[in-house]
N, C-alpha and C positions, 0 to 999 in steps of 0.2 A: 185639819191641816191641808194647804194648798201647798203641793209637791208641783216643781217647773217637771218640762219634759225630761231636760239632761239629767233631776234626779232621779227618777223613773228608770231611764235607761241603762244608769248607772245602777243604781240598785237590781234588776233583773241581771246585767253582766255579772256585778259580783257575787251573785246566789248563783250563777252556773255555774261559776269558777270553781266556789267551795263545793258545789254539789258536784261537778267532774272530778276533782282534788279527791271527796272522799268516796266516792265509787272506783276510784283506782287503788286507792290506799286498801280499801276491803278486796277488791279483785285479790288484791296483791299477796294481801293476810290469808284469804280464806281457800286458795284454791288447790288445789289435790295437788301436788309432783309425783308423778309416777313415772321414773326412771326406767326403763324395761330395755332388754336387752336391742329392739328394734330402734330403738330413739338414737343409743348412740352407739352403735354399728357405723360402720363408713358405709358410705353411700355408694349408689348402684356404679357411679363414673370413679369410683377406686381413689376416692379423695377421704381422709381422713377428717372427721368434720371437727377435731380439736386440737388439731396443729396449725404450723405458723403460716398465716395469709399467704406470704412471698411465698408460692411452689411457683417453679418454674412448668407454665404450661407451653404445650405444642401448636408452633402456629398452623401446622395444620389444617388444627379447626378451626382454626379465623378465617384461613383462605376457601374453605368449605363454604364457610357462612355466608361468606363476603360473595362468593359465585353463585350462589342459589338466591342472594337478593338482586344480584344482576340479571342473570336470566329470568327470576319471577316478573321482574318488572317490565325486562326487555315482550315477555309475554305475552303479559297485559295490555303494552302498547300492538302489539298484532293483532290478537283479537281483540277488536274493541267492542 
């Protein structure tokens, strides 16, 4: 059989696909869940990790944030 290139190509993509498709499918079947008390604990910053997205957070630490990548940078630029 004389295969062009584009079937070649094609055929290689399609064998990834399935073969990515069923290494996810088995990941997905085969792997332990082990719930343990550390997993879902809330987290070290006192956020609930299975409540509703919208908490109202403090801009506080935006303004923190936002000031420590001003001076890092303003920094950078003194010493060069």
């Amino acid at each position: 059989m004389n295969f062009s290139v584009y079937e070649i190509i094609f055929f290689t993509i399609f064998v990834s696909v399935i073969i990515g498709i069923i290494l996810y499918f088995l990941s997905y079947f085969f792997v332990y869940k082990d719930y343990n008390y550390e997993k879902v604990s809330i987290y070290e910053c006192g956020f609930d990790p299975f409540s509703d997205i919208f908490i109202p957070f403090e801009v506080h630490y935006y303004l923190i944030s936002i000031l420590f990548i001003i001076f890092d940078i303003e920094i950078s630029f003194i010493f060069p």
